[in-house]
Backbone as a printed PyTorch tensor [residue, N CA C, xyz], in Angstrom:
tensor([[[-12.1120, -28.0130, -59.9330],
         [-11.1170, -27.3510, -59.1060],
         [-11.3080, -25.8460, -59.2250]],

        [[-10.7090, -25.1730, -57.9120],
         [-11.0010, -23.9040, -57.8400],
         [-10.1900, -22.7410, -57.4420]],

        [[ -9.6320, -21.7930, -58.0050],
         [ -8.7700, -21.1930, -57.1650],
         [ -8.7800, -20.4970, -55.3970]],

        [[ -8.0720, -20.8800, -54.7700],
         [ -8.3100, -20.5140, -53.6040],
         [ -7.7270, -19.4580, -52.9830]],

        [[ -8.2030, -18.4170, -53.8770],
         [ -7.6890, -16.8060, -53.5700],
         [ -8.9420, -16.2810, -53.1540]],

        [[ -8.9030, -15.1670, -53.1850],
         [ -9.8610, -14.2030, -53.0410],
         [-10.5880, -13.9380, -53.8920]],

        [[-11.9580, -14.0840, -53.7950],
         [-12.9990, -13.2350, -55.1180],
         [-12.2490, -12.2620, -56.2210]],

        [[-11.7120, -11.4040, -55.5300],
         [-11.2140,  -9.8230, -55.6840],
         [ -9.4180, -10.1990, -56.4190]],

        [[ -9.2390, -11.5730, -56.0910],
         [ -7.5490, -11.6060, -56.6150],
         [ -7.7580, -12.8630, -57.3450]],

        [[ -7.0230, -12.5080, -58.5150],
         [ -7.0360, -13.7460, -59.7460],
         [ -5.4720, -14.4650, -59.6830]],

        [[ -5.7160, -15.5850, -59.7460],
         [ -4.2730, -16.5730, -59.7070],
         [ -3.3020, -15.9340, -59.7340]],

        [[ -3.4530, -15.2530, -60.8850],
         [ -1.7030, -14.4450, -61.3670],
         [ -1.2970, -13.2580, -60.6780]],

        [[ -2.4230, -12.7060, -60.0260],
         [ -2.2910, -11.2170, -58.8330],
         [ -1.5290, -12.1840, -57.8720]],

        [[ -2.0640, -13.2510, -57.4780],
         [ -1.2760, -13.8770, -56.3350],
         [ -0.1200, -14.1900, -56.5390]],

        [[  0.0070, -15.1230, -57.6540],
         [  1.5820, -15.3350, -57.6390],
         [  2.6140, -13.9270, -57.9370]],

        [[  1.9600, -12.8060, -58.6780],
         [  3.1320, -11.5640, -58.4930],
         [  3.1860, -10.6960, -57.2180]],

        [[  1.8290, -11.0600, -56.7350],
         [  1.8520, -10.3940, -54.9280],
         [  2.9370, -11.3170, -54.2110]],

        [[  3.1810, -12.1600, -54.1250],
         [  4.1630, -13.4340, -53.3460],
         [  5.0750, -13.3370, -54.1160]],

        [[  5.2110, -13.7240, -55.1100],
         [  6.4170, -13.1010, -56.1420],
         [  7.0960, -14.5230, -55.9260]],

        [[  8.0950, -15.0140, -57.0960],
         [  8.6650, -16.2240, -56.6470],
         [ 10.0310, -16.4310, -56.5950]],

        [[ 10.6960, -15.7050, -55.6870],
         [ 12.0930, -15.6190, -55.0770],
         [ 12.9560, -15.2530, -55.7020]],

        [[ 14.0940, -15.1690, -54.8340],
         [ 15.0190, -14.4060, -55.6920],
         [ 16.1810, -15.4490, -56.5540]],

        [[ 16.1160, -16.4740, -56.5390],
         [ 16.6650, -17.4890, -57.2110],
         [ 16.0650, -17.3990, -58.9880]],

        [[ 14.4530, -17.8260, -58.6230],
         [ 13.4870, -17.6770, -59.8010],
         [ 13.7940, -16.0740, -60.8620]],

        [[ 14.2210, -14.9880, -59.4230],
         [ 14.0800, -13.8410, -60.4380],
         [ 15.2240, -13.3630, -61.0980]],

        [[ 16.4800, -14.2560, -60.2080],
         [ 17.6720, -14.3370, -61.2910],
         [ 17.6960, -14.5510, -62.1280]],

        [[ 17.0590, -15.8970, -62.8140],
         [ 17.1600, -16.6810, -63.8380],
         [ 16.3580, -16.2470, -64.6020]],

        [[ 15.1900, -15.4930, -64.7870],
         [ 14.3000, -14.6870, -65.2920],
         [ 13.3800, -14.9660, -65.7530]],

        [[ 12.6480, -15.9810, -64.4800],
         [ 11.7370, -16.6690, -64.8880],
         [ 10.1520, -15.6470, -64.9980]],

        [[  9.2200, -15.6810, -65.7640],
         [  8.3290, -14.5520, -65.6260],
         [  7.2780, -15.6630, -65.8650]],

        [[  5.9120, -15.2550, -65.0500],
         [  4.5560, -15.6530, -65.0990],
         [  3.9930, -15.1890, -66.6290]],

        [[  2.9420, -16.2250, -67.0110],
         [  2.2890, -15.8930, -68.2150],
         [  0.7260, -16.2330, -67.9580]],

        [[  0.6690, -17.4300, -67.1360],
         [ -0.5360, -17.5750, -66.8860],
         [ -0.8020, -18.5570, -64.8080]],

        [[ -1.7420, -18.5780, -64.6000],
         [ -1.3010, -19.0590, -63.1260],
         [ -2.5470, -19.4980, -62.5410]],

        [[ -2.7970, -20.7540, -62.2530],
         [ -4.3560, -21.0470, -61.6640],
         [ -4.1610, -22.1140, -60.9600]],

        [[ -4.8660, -23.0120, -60.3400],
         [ -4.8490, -24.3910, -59.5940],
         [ -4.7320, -25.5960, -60.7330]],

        [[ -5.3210, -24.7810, -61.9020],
         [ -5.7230, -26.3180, -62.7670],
         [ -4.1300, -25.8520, -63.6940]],

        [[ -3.8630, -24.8010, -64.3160],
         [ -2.6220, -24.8760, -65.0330],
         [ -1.8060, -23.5240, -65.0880]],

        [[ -0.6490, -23.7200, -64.6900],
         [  0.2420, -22.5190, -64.3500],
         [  1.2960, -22.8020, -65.6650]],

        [[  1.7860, -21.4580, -66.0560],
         [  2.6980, -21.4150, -67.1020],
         [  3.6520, -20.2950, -66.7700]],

        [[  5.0860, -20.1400, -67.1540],
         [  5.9440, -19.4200, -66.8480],
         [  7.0460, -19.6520, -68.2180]],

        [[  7.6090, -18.6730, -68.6850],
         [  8.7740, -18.5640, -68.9480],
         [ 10.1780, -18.3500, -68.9080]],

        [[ 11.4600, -19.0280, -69.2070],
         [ 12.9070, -18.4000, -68.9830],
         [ 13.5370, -18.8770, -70.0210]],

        [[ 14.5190, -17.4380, -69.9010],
         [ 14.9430, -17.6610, -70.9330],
         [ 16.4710, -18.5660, -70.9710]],

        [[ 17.1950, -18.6510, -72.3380],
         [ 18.0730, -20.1140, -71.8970],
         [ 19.1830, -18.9450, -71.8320]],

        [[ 19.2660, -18.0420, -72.3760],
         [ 20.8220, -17.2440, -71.8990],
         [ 20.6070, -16.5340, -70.4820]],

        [[ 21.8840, -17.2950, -69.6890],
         [ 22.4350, -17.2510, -68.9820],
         [ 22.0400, -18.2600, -68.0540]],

        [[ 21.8340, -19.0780, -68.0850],
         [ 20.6030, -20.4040, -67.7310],
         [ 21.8960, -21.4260, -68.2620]],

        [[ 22.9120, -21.3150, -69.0230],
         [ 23.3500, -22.7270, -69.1690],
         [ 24.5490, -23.0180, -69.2180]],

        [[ 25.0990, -24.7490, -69.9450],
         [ 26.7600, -25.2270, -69.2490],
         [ 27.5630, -24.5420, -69.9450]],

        [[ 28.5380, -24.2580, -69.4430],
         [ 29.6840, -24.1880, -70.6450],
         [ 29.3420, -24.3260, -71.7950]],

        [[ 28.7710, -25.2230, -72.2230],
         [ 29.0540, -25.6450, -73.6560],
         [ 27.7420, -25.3690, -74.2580]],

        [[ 26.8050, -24.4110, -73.4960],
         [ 26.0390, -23.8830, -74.6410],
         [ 24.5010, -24.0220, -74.3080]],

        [[ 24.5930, -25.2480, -73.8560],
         [ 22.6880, -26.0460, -73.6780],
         [ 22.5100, -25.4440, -71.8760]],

        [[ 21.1660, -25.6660, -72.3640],
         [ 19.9350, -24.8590, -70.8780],
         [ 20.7180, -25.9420, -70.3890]],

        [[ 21.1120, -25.6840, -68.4990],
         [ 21.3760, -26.3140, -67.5960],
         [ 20.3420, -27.1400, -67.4940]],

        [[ 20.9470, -28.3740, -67.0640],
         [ 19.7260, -29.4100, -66.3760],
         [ 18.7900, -28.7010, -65.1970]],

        [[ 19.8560, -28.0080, -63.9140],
         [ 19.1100, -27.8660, -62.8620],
         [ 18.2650, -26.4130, -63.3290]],

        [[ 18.6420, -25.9740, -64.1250],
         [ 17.3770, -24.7550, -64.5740],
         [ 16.4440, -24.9630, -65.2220]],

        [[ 16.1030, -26.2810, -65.9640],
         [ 15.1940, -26.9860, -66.0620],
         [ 14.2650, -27.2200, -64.7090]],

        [[ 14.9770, -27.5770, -63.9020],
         [ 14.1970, -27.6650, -62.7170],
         [ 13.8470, -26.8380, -61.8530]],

        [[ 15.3320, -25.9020, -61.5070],
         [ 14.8550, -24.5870, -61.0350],
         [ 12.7690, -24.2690, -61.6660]],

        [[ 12.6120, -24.0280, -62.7710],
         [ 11.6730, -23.8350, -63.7260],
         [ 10.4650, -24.4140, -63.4140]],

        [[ 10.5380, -25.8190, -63.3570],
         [  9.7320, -26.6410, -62.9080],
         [  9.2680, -26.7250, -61.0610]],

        [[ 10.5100, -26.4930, -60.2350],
         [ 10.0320, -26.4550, -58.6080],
         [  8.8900, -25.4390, -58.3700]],

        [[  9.1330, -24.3870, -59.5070],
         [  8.7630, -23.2110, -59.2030],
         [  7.2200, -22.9370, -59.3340]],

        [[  7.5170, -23.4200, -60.7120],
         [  5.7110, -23.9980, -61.2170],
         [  4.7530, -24.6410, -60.1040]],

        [[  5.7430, -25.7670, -59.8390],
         [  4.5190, -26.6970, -59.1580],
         [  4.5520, -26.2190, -57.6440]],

        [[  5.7380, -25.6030, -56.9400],
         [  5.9980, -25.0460, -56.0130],
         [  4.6800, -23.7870, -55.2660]],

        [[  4.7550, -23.0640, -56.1420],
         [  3.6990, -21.6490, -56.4440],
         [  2.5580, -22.6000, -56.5530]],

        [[  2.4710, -23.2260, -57.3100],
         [  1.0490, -24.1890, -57.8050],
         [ -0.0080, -24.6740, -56.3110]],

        [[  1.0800, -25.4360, -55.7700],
         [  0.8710, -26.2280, -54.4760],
         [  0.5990, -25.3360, -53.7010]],

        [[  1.0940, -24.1360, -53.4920],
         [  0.6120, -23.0810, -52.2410],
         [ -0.8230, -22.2380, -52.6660]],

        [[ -1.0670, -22.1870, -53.9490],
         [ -2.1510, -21.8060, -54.3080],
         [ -3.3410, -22.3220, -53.7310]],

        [[ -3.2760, -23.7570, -54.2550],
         [ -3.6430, -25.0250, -53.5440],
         [ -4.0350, -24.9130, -52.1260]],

        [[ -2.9720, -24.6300, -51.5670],
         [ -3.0970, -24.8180, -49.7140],
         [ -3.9730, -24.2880, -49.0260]],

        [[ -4.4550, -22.8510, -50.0000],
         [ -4.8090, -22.0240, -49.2880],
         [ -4.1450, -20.9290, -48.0500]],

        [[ -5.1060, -19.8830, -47.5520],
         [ -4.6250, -19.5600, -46.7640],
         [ -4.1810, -19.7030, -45.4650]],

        [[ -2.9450, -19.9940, -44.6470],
         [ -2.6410, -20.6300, -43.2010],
         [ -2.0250, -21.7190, -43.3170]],

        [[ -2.0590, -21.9360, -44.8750],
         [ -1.4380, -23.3370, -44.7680],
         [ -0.0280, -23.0810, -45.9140]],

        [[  1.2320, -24.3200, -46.0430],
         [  2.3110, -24.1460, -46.8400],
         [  2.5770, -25.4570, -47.1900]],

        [[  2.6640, -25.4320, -48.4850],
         [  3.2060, -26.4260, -49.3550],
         [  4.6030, -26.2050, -49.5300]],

        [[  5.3570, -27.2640, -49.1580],
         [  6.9080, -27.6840, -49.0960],
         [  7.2120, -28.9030, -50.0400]],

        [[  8.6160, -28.4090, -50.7700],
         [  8.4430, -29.7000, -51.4750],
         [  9.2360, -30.7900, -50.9900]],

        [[  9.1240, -32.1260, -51.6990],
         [  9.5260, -33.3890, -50.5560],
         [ 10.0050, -34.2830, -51.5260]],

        [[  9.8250, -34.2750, -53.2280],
         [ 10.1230, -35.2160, -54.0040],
         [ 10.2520, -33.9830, -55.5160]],

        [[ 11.1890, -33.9790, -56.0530],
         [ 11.6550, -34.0900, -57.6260],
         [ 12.1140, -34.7820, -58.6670]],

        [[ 11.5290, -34.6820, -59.3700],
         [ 12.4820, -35.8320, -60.1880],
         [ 12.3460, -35.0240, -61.7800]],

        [[ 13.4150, -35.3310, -62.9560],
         [ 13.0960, -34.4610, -64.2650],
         [ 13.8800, -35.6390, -64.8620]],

        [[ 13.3960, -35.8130, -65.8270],
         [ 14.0350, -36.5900, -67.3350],
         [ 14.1100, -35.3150, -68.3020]],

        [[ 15.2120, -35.4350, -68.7090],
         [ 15.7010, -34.1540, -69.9720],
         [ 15.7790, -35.3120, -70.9380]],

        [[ 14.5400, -34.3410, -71.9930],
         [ 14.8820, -35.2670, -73.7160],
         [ 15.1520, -34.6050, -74.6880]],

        [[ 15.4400, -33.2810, -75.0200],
         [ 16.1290, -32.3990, -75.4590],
         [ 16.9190, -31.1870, -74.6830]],

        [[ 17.6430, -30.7570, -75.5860],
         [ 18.2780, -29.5800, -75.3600],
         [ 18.0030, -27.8570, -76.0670]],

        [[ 17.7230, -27.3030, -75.5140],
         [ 17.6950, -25.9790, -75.3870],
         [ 18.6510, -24.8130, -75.2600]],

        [[ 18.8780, -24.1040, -76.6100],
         [ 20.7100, -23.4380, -77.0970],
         [ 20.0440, -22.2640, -76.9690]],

        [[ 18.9000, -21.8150, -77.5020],
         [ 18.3250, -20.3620, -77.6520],
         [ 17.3790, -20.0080, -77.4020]],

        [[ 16.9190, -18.7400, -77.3150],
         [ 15.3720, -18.0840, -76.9170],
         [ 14.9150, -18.4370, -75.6680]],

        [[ 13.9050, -19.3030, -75.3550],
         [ 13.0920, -19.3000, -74.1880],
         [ 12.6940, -20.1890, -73.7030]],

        [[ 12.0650, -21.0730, -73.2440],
         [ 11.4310, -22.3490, -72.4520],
         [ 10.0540, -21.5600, -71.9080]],

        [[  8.9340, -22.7100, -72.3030],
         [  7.7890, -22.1350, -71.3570],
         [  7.6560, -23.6810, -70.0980]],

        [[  7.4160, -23.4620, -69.2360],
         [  7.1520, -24.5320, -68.6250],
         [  5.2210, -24.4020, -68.6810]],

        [[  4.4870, -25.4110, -68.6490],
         [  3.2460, -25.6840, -68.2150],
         [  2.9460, -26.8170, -67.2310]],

        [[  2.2580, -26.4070, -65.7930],
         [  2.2790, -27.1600, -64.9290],
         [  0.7010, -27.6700, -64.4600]],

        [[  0.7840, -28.9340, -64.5840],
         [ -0.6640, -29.1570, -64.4820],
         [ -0.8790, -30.6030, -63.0370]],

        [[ -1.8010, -30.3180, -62.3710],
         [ -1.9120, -31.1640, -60.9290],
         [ -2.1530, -32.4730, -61.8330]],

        [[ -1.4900, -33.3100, -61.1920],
         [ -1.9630, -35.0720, -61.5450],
         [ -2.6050, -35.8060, -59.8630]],

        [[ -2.3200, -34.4680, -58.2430],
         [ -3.1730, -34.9880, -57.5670],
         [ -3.0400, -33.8600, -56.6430]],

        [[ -4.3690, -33.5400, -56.2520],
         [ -4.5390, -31.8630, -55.3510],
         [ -5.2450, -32.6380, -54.1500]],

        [[ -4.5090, -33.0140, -53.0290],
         [ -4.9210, -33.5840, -51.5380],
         [ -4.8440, -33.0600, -50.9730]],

        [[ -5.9030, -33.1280, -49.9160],
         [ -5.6870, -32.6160, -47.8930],
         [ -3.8380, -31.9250, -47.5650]],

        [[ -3.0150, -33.1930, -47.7670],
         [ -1.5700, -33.2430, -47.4040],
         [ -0.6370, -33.2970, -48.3020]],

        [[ -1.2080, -33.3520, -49.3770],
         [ -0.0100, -34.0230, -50.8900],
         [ -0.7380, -33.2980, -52.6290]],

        [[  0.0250, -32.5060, -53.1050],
         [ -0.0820, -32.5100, -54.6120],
         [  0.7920, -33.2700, -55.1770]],

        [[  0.6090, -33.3770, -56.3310],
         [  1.7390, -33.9250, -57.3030],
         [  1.8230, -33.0660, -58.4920]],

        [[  2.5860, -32.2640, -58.6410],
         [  2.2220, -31.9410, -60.1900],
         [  3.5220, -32.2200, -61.2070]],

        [[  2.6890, -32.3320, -62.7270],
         [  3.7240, -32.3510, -63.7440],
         [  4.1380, -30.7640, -64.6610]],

        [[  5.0240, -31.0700, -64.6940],
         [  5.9570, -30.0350, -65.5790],
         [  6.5750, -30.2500, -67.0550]],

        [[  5.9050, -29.7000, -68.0970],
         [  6.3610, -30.1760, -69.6180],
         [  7.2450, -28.6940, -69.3460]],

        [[  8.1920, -28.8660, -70.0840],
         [  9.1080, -27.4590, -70.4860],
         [  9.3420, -27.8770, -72.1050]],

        [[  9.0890, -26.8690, -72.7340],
         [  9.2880, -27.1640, -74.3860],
         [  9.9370, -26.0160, -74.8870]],

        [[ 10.0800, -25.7150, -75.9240],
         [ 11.5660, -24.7430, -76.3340],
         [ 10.4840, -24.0860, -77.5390]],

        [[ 11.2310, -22.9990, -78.3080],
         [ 10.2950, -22.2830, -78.9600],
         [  9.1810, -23.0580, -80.2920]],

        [[ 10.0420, -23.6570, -80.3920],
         [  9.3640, -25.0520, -81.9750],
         [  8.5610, -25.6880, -81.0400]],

        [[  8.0150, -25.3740, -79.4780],
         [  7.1200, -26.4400, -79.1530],
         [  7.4720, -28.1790, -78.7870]],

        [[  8.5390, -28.0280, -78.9370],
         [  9.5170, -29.3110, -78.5000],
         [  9.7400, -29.7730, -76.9060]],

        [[  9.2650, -30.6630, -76.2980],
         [  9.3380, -30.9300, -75.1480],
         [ 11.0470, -30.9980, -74.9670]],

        [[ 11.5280, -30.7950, -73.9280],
         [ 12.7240, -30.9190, -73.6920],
         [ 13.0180, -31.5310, -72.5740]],

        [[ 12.1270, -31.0850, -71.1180],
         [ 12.1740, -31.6530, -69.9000],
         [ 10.3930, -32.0530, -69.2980]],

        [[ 10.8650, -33.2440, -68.9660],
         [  9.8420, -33.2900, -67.6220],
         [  9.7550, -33.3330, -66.6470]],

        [[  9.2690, -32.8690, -65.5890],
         [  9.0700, -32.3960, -64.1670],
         [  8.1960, -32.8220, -63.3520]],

        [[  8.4570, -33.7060, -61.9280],
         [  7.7060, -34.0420, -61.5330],
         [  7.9250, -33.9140, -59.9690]],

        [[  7.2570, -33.0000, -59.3790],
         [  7.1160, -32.7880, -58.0980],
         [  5.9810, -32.9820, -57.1190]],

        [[  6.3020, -33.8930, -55.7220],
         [  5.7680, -33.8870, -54.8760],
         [  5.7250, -32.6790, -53.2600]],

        [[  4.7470, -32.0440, -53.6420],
         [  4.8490, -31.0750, -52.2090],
         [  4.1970, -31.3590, -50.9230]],

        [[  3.9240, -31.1960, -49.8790],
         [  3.4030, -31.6890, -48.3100],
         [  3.0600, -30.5980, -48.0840]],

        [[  1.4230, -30.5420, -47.5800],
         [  0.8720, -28.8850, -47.7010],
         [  0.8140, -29.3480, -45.9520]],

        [[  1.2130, -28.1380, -45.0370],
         [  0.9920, -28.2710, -43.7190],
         [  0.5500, -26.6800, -43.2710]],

        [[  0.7700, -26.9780, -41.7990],
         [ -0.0740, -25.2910, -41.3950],
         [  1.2220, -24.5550, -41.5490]],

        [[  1.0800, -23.4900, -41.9620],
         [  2.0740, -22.1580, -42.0010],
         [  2.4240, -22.0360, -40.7240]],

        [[  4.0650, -21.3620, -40.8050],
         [  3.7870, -21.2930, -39.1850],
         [  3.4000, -19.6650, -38.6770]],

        [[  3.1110, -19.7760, -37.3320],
         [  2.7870, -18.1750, -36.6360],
         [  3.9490, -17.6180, -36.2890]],

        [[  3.3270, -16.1340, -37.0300],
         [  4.5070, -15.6500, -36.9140],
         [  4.6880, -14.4250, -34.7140]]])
């Protein structure tokens, strides 16, 4: 697999040139690493969670759309847009402090369809959530 940027632009130029919304930049999610084969990001859990203390479920996912989201358009190339069409996350721990990294890696890079998975683990390296998104890469539209 290959990134499908430009000679001249490396994975992670792309995803901070596109930047990943303003939802993502609330929550404070930041790039660490970014390619077709494995994208990584961090956020942190304060202000990210319930009442009662633990990382929100849906910021778990927030976390994870984002990964595989960015991932899939990398993917598409240029002219084309990956939309997503399926999520799903199992939470097996909880997350009170510091940070979450998510790592997102393709389990299928197609014509019309990725799939990728999402581990999110907490600072001890502890899986907490998994993430699993389906995106539908189609033509961008003209503007």
């Amino acid at each position: 697999m290959t990134s499908t940027t430009s000679d001249d632009t490396s994975g992670l130029d792309w995803a901070h040139l596109r930047g990943m919304g303003a939802l993502a930049e609330k929550m404070g999610i930041e790039w660490v690493e970014f390619s077709v084969e494995r994208s990584v990001a961090t956020m942190p859990v304060e202000g990210n969670t319930q009442p009662v203390g633990l990382l929100h479920g849906g910021a778990y996912v927030v976390l994870g759309e984002s990964l595989g989201s960015m991932s899939a358009n990398l993917w598409a190339g240029p002219g084309r847009l990956a939309v997503g069409i399926d999520i799903n996350a199992t939470h097996t721990r909880s997350a009170t402090s510091g940070t979450v990294t998510g790592v997102c890696t393709p389990v299928h890079l197609g014509r019309s369809l990725t799939v990728h998975e999402i581990a999110v683990s907490d600072e001890q390296g502890r899986r907490c959530s998994t993430i699993r998104i389906t995106n539908m890469i189609k033509d961008a539209p003209t503007s």
